[in-house]
mmCIF file of the N, C-alpha and C atoms, coordinates in Angstrom:
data_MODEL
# 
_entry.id   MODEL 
# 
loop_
_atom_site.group_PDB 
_atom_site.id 
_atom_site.type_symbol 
_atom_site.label_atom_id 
_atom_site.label_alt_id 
_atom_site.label_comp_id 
_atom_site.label_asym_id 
_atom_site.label_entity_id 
_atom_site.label_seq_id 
_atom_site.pdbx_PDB_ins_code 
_atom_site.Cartn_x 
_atom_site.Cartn_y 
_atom_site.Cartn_z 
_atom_site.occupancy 
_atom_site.B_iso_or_equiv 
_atom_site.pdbx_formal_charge 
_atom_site.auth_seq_id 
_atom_site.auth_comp_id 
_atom_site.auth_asym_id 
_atom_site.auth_atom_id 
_atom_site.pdbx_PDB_model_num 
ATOM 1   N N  . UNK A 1 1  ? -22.427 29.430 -23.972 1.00 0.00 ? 1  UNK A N  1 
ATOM 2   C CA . UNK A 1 1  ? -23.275 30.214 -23.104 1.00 0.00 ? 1  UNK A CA 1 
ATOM 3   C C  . UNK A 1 1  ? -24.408 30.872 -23.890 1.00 0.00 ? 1  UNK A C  1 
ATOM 4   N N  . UNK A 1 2  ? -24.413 31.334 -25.365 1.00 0.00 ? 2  UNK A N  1 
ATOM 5   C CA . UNK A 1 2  ? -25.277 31.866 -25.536 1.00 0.00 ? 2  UNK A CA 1 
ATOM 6   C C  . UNK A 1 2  ? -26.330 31.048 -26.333 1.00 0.00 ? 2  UNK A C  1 
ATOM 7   N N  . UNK A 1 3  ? -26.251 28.981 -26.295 1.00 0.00 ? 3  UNK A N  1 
ATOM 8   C CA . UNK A 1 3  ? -27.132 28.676 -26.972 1.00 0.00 ? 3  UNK A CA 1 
ATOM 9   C C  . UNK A 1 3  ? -27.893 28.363 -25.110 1.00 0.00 ? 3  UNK A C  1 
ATOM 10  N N  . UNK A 1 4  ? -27.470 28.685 -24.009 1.00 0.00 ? 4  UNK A N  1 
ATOM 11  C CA . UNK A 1 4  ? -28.149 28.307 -22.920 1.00 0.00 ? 4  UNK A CA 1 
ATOM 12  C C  . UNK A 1 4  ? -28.985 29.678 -22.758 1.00 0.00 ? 4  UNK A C  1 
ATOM 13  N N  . UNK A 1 5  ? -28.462 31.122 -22.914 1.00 0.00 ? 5  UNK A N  1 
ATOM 14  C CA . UNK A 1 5  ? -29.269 31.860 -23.361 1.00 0.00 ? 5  UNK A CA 1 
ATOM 15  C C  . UNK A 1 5  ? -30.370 31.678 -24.121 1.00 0.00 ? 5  UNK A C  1 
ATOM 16  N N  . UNK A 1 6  ? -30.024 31.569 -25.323 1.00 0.00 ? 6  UNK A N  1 
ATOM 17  C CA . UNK A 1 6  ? -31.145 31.523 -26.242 1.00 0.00 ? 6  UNK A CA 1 
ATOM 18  C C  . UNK A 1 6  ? -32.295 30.396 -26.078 1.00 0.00 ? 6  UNK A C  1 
ATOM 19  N N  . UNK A 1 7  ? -31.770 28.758 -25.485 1.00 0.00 ? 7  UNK A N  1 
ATOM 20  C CA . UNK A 1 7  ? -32.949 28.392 -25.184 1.00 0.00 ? 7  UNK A CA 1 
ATOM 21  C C  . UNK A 1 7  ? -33.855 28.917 -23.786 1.00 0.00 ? 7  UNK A C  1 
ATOM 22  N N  . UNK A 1 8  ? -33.184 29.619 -22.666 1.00 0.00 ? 8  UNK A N  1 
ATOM 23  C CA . UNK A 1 8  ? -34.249 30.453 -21.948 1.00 0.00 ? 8  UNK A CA 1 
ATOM 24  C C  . UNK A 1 8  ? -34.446 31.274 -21.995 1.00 0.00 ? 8  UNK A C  1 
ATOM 25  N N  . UNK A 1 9  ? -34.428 32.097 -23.351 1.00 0.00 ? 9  UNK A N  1 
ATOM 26  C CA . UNK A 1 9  ? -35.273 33.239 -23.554 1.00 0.00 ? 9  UNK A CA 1 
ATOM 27  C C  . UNK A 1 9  ? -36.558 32.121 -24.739 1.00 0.00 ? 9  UNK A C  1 
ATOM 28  N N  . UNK A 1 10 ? -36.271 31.455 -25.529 1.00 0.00 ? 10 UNK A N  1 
ATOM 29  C CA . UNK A 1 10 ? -37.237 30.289 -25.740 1.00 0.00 ? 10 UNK A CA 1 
ATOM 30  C C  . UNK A 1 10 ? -38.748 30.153 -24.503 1.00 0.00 ? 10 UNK A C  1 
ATOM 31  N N  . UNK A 1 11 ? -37.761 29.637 -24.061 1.00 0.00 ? 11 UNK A N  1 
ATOM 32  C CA . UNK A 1 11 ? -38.877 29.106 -22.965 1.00 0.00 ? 11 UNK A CA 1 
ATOM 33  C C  . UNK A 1 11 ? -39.144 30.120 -21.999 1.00 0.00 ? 11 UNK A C  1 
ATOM 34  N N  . UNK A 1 12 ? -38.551 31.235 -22.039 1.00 0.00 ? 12 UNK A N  1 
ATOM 35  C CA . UNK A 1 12 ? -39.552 32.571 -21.154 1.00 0.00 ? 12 UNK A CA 1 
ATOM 36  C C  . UNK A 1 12 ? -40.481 32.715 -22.221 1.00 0.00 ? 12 UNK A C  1 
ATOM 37  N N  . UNK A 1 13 ? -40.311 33.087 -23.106 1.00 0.00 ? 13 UNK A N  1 
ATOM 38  C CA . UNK A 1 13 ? -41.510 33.265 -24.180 1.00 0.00 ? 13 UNK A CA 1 
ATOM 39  C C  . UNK A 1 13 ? -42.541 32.585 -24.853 1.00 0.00 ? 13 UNK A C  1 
ATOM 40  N N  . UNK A 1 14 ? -42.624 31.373 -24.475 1.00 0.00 ? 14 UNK A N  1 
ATOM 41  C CA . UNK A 1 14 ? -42.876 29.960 -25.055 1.00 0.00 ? 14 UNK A CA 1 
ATOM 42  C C  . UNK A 1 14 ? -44.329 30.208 -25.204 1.00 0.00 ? 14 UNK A C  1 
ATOM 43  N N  . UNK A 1 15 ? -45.471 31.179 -24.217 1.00 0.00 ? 15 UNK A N  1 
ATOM 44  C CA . UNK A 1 15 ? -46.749 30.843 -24.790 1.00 0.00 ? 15 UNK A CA 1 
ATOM 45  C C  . UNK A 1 15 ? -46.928 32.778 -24.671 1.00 0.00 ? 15 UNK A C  1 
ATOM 46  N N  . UNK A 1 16 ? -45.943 33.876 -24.976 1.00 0.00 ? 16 UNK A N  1 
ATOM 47  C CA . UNK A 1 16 ? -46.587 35.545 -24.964 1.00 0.00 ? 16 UNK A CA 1 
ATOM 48  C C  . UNK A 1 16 ? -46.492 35.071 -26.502 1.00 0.00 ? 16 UNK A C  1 
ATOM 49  N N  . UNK A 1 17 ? -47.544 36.410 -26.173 1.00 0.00 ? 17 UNK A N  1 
ATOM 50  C CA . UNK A 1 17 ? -47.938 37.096 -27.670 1.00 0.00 ? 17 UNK A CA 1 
ATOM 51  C C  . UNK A 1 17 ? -47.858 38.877 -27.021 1.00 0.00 ? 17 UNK A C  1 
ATOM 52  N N  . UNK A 1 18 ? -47.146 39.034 -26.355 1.00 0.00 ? 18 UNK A N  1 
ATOM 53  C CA . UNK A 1 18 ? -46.783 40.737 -26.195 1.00 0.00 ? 18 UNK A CA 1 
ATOM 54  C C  . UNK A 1 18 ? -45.858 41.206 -27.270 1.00 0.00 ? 18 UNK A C  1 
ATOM 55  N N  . UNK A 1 19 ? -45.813 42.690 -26.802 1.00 0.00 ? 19 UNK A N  1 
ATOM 56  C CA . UNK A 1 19 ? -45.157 43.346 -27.072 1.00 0.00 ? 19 UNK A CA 1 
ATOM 57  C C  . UNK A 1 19 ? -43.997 43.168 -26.930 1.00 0.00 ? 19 UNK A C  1 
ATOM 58  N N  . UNK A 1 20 ? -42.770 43.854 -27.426 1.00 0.00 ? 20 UNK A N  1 
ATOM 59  C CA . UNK A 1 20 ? -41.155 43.698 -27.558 1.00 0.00 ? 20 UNK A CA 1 
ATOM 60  C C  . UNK A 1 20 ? -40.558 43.946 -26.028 1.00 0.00 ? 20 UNK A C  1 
ATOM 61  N N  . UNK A 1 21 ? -41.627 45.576 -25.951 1.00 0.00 ? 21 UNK A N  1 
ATOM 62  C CA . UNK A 1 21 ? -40.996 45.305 -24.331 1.00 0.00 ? 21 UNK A CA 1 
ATOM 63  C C  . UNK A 1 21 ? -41.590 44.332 -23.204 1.00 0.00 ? 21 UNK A C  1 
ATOM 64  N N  . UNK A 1 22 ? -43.108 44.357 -23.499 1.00 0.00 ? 22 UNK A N  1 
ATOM 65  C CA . UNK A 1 22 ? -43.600 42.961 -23.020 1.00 0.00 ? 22 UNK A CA 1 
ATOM 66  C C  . UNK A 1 22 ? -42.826 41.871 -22.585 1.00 0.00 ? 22 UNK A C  1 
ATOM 67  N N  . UNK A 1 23 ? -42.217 41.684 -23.881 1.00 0.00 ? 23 UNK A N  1 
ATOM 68  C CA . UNK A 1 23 ? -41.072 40.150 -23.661 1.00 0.00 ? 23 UNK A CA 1 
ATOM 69  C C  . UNK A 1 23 ? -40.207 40.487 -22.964 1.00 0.00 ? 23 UNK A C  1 
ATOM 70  N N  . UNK A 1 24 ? -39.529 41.364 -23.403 1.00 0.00 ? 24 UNK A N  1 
ATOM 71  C CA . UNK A 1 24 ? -38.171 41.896 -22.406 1.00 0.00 ? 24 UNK A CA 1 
ATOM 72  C C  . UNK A 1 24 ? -38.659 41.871 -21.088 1.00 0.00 ? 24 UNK A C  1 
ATOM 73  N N  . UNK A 1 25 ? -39.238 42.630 -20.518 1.00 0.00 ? 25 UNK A N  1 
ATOM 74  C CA . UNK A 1 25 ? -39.804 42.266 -19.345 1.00 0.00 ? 25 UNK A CA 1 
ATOM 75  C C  . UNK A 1 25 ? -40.246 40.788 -18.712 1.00 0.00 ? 25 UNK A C  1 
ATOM 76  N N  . UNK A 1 26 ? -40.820 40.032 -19.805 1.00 0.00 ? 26 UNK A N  1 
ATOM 77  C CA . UNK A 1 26 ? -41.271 38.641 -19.171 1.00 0.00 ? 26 UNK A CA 1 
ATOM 78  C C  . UNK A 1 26 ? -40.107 37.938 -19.042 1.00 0.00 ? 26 UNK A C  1 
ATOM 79  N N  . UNK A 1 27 ? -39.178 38.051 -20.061 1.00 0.00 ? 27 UNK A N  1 
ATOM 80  C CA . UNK A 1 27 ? -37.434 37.258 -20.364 1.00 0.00 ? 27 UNK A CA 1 
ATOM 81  C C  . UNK A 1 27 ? -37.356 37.630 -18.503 1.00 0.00 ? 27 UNK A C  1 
ATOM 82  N N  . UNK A 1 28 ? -36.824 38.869 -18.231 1.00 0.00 ? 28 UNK A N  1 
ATOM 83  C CA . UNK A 1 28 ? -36.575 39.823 -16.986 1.00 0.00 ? 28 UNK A CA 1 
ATOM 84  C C  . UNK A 1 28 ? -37.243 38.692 -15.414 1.00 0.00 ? 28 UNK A C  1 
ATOM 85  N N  . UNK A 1 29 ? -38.658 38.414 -16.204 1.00 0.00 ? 29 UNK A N  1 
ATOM 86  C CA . UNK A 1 29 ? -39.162 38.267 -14.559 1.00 0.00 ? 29 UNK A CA 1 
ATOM 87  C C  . UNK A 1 29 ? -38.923 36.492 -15.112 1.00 0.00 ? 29 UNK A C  1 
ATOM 88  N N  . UNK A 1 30 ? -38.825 35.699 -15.773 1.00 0.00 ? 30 UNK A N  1 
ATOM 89  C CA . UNK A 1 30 ? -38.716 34.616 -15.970 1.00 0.00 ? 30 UNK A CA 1 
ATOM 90  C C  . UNK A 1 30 ? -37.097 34.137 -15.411 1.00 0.00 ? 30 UNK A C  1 
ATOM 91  N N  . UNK A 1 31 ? -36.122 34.854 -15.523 1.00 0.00 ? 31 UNK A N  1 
ATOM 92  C CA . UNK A 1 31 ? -35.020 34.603 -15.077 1.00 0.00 ? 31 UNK A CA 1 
ATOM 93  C C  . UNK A 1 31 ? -34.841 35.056 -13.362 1.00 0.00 ? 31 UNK A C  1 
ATOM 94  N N  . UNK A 1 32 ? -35.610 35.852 -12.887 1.00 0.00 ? 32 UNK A N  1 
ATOM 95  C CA . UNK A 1 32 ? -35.891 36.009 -11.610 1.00 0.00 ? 32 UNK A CA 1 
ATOM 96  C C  . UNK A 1 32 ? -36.726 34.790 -11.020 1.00 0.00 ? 32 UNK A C  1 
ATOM 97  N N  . UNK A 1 33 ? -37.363 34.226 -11.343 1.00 0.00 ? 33 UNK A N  1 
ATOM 98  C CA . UNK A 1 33 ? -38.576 33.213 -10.880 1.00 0.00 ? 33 UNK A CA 1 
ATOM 99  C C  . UNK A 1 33 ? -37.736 32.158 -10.996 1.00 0.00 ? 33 UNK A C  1 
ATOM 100 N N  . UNK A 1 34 ? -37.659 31.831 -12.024 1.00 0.00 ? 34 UNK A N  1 
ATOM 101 C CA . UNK A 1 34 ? -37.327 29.877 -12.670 1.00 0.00 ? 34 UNK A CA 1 
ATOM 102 C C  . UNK A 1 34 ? -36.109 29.884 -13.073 1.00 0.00 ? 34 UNK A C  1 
ATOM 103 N N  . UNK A 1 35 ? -35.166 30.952 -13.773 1.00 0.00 ? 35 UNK A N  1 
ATOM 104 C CA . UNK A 1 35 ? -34.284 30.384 -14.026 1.00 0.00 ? 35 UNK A CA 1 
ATOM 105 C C  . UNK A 1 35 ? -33.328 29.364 -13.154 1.00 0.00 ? 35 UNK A C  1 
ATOM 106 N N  . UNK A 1 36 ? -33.146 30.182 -11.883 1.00 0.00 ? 36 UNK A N  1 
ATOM 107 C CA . UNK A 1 36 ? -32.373 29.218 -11.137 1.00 0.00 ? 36 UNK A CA 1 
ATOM 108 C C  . UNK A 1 36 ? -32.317 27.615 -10.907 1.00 0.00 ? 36 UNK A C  1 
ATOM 109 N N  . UNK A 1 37 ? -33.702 27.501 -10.927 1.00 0.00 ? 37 UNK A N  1 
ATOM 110 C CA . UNK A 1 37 ? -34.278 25.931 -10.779 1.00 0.00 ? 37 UNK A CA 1 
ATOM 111 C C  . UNK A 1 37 ? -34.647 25.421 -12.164 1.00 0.00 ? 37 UNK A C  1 
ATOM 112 N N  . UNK A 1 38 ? -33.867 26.324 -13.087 1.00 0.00 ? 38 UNK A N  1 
ATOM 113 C CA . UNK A 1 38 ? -34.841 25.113 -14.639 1.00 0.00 ? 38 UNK A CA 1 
ATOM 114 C C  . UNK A 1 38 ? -33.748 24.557 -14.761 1.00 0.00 ? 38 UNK A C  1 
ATOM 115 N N  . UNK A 1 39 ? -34.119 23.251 -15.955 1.00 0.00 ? 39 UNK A N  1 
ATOM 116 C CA . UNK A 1 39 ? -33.188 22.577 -16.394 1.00 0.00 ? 39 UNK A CA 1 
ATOM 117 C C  . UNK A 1 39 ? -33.609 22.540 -17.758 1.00 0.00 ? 39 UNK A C  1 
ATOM 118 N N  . UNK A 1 40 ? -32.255 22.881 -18.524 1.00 0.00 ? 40 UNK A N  1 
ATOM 119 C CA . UNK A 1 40 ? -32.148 23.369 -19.922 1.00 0.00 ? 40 UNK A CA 1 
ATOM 120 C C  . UNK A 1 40 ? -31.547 22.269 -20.777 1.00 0.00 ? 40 UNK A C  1 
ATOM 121 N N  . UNK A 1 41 ? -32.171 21.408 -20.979 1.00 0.00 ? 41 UNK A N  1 
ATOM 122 C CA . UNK A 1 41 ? -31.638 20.345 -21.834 1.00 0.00 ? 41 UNK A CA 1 
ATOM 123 C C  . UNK A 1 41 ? -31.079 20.679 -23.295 1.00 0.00 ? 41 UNK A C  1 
ATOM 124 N N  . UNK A 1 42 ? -30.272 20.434 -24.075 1.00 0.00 ? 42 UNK A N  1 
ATOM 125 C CA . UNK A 1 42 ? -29.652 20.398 -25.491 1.00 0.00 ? 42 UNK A CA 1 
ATOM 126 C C  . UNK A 1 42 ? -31.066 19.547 -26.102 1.00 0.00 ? 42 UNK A C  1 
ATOM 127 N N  . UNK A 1 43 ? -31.726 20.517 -27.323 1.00 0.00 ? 43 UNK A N  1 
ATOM 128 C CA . UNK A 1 43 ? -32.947 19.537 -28.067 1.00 0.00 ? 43 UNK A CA 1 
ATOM 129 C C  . UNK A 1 43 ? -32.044 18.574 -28.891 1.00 0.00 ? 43 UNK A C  1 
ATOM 130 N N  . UNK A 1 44 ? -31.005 18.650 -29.454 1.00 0.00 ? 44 UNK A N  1 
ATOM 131 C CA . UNK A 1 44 ? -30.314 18.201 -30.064 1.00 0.00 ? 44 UNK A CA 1 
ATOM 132 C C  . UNK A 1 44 ? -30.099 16.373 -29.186 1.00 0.00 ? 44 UNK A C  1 
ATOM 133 N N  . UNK A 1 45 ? -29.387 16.493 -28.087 1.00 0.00 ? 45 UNK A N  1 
ATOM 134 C CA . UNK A 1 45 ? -28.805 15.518 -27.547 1.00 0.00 ? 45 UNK A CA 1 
ATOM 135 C C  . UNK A 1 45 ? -29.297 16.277 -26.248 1.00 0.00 ? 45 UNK A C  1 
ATOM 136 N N  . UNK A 1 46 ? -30.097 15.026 -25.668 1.00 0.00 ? 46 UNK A N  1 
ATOM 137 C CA . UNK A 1 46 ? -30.809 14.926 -24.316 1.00 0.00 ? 46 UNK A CA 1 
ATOM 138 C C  . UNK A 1 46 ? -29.924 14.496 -23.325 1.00 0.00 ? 46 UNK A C  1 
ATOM 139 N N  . UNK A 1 47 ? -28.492 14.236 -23.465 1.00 0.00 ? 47 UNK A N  1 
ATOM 140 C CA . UNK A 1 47 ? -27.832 13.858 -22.810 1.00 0.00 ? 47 UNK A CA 1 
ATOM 141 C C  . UNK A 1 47 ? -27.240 14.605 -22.233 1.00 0.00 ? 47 UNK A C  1 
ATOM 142 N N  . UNK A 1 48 ? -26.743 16.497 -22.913 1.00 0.00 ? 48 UNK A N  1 
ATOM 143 C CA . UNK A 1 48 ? -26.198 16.927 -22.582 1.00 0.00 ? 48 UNK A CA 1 
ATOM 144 C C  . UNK A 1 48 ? -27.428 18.230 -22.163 1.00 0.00 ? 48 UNK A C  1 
ATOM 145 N N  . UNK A 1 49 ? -27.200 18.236 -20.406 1.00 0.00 ? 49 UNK A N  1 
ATOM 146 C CA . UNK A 1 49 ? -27.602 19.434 -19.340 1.00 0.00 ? 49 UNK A CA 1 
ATOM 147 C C  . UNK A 1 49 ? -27.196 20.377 -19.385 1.00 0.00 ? 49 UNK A C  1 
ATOM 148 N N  . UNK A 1 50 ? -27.281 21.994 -20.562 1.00 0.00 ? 50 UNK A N  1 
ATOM 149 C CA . UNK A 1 50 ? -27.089 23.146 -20.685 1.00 0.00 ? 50 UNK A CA 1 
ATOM 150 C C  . UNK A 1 50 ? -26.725 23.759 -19.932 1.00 0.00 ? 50 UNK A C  1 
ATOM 151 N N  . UNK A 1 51 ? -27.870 23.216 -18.620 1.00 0.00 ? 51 UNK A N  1 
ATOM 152 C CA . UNK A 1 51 ? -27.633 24.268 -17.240 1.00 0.00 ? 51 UNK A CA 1 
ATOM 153 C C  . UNK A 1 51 ? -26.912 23.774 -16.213 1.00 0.00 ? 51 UNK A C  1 
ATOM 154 N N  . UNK A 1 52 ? -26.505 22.576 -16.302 1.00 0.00 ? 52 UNK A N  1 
ATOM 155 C CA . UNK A 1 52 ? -24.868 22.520 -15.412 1.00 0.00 ? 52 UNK A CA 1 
ATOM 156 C C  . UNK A 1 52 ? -24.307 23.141 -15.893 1.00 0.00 ? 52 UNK A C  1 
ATOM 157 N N  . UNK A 1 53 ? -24.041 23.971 -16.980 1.00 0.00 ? 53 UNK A N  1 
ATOM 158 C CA . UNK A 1 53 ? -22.910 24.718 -17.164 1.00 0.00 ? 53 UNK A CA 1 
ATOM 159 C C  . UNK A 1 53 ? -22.403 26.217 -16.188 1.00 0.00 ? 53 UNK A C  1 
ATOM 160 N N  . UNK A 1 54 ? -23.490 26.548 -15.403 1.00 0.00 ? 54 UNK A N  1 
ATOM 161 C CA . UNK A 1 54 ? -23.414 27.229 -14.620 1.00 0.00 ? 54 UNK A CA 1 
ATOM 162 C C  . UNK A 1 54 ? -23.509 27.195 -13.057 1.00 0.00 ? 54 UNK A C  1 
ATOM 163 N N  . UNK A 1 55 ? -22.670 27.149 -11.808 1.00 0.00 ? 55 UNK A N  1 
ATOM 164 C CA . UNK A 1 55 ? -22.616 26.882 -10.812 1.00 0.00 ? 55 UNK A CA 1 
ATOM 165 C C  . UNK A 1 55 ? -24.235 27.657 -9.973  1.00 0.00 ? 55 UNK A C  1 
ATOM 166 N N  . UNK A 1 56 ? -24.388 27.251 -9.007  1.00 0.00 ? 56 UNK A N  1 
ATOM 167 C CA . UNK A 1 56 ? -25.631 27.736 -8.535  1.00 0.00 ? 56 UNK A CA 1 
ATOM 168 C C  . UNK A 1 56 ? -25.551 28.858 -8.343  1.00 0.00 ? 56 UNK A C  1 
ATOM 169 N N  . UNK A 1 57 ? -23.996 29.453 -7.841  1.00 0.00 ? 57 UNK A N  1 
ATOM 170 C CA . UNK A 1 57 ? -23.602 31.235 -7.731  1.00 0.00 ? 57 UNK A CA 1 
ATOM 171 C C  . UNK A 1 57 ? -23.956 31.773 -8.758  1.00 0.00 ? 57 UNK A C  1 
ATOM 172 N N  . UNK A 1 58 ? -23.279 31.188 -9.649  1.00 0.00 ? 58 UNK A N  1 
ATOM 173 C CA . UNK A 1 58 ? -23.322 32.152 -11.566 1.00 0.00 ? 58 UNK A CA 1 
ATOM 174 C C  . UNK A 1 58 ? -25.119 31.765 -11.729 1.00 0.00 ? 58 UNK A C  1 
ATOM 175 N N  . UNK A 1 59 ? -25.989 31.439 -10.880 1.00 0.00 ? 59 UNK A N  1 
ATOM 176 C CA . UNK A 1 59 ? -27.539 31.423 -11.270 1.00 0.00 ? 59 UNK A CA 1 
ATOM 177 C C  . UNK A 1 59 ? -27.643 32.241 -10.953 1.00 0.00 ? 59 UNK A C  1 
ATOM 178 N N  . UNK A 1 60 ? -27.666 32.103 -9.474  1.00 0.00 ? 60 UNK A N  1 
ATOM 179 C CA . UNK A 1 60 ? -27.959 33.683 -8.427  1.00 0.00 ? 60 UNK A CA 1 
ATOM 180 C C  . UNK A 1 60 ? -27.705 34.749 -9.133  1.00 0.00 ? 60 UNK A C  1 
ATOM 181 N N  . UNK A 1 61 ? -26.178 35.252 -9.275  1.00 0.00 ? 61 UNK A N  1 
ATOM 182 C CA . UNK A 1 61 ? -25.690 36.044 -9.797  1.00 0.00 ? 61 UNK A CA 1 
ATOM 183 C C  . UNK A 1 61 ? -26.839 37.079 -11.491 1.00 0.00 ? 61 UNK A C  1 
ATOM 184 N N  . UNK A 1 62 ? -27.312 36.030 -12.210 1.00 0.00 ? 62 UNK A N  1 
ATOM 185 C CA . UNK A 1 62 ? -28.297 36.225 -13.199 1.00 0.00 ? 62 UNK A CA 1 
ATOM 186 C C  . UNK A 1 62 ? -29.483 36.335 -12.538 1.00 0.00 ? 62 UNK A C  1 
ATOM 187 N N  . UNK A 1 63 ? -29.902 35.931 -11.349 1.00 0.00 ? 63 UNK A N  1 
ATOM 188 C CA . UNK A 1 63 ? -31.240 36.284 -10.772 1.00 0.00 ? 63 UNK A CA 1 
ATOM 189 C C  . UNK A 1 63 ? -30.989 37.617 -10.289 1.00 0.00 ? 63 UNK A C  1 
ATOM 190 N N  . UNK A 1 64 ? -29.904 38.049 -9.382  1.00 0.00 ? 64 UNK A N  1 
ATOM 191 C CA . UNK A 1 64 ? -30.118 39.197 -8.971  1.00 0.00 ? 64 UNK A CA 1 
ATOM 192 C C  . UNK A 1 64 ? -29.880 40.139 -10.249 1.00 0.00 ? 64 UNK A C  1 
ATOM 193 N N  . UNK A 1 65 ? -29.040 40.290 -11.071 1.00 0.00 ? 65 UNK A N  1 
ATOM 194 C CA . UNK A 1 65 ? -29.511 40.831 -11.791 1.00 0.00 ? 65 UNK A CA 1 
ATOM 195 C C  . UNK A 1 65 ? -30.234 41.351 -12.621 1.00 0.00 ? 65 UNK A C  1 
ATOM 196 N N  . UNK A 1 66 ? -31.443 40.632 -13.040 1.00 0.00 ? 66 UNK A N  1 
ATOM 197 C CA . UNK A 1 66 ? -32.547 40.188 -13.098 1.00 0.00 ? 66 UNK A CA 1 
ATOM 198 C C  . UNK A 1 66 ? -33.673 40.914 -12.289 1.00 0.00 ? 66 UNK A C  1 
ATOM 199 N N  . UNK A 1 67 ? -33.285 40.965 -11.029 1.00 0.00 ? 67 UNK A N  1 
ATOM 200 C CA . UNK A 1 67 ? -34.240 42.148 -9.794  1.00 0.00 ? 67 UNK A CA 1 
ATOM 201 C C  . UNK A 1 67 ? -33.746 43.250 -10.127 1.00 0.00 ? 67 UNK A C  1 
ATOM 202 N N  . UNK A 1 68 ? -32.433 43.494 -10.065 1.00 0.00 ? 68 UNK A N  1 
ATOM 203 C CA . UNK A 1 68 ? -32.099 45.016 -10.154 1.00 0.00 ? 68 UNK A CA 1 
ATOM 204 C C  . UNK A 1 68 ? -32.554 45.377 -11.263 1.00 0.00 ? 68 UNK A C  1 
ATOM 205 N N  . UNK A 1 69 ? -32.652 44.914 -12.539 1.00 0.00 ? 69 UNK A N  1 
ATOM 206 C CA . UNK A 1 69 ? -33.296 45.794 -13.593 1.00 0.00 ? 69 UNK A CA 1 
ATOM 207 C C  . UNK A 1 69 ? -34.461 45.547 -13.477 1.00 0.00 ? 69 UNK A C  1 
ATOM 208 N N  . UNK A 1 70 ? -35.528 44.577 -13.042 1.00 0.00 ? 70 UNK A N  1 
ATOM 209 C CA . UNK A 1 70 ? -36.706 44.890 -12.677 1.00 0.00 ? 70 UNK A CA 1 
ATOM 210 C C  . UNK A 1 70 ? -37.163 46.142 -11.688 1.00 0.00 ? 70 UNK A C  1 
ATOM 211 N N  . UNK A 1 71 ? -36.114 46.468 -11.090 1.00 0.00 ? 71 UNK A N  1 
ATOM 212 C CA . UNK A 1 71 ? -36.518 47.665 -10.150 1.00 0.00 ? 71 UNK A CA 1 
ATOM 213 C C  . UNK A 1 71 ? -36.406 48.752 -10.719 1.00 0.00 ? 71 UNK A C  1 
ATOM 214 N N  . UNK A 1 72 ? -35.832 48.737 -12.378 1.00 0.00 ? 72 UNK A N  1 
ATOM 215 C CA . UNK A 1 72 ? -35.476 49.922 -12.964 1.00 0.00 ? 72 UNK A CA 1 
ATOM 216 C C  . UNK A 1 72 ? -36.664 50.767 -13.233 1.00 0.00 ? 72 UNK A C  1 
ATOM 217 N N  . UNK A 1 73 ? -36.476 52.066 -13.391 1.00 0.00 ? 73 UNK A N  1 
ATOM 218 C CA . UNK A 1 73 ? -37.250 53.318 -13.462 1.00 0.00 ? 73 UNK A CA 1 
ATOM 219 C C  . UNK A 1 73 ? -37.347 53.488 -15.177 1.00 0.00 ? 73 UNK A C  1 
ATOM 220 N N  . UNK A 1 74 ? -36.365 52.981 -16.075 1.00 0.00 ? 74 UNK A N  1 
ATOM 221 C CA . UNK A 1 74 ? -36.190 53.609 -17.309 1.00 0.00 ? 74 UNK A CA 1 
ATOM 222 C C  . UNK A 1 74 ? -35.848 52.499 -17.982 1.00 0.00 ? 74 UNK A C  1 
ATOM 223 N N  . UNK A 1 75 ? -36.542 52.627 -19.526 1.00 0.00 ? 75 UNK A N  1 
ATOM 224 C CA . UNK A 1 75 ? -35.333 51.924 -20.206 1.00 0.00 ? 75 UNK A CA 1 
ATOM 225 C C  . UNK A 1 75 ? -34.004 52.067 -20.318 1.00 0.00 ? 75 UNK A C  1 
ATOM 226 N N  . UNK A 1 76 ? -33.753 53.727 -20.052 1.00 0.00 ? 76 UNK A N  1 
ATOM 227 C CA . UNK A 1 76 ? -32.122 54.030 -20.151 1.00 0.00 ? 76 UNK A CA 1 
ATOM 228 C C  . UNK A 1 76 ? -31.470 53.144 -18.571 1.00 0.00 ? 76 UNK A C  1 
ATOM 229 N N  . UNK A 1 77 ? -32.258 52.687 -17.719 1.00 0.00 ? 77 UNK A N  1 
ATOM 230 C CA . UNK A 1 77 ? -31.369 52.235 -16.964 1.00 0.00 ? 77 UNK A CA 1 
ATOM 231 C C  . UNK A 1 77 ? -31.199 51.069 -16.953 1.00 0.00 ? 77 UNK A C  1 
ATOM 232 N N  . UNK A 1 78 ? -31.866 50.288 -18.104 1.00 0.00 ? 78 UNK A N  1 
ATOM 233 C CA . UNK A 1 78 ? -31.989 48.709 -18.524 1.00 0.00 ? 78 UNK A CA 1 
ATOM 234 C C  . UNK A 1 78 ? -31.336 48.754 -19.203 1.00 0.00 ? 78 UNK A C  1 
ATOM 235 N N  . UNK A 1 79 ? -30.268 49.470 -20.053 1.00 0.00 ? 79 UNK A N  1 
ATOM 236 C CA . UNK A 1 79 ? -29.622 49.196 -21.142 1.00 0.00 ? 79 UNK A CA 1 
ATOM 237 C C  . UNK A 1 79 ? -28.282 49.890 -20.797 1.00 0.00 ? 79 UNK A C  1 
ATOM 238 N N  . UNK A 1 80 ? -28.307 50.572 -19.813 1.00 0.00 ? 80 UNK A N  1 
ATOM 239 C CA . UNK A 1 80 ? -26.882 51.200 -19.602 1.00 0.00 ? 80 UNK A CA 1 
ATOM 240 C C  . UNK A 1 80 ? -25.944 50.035 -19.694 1.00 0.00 ? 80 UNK A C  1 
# 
């Protein structure tokens, strides 16, 4: 799970040049937008689909979460 992480925080970031929270935020609205519908291939082996590893619920589930801390007021309420 966390090399399917790490390649879509990759590819949320793929063309910023922001700031730290910049990114955090773009990571934030990139998993609200696209994550659900991307497809995360292994660079390694093209054979194996990263993002079947997660049912379309367990997408959702990361999208809405994803809104709710976009609706946040604070960093303290992004990190609680």
């Amino acid at each position: 799970m966390s090399f399917y992480l790490e390649l879509t925080v990759i590819e949320a970031l793929r063309n910023s040049k922001g700031t730290l929270s910049d990114n955090v935020w773009q990571v934030f609205r990139y998993l609200r937008d696209s994550f659900v519908g991307a497809q995360v291939v292994d660079p390694a082996n093209t054979n194996n689909i990263i993002s079947s590893d997660l049912t379309l619920a367990e997408k959702n589930l990361v999208r809405a979460a994803a809104v709710a801390t976009l609706g946040s007021k604070t960093w303290q309420d992004v990190v609680k």
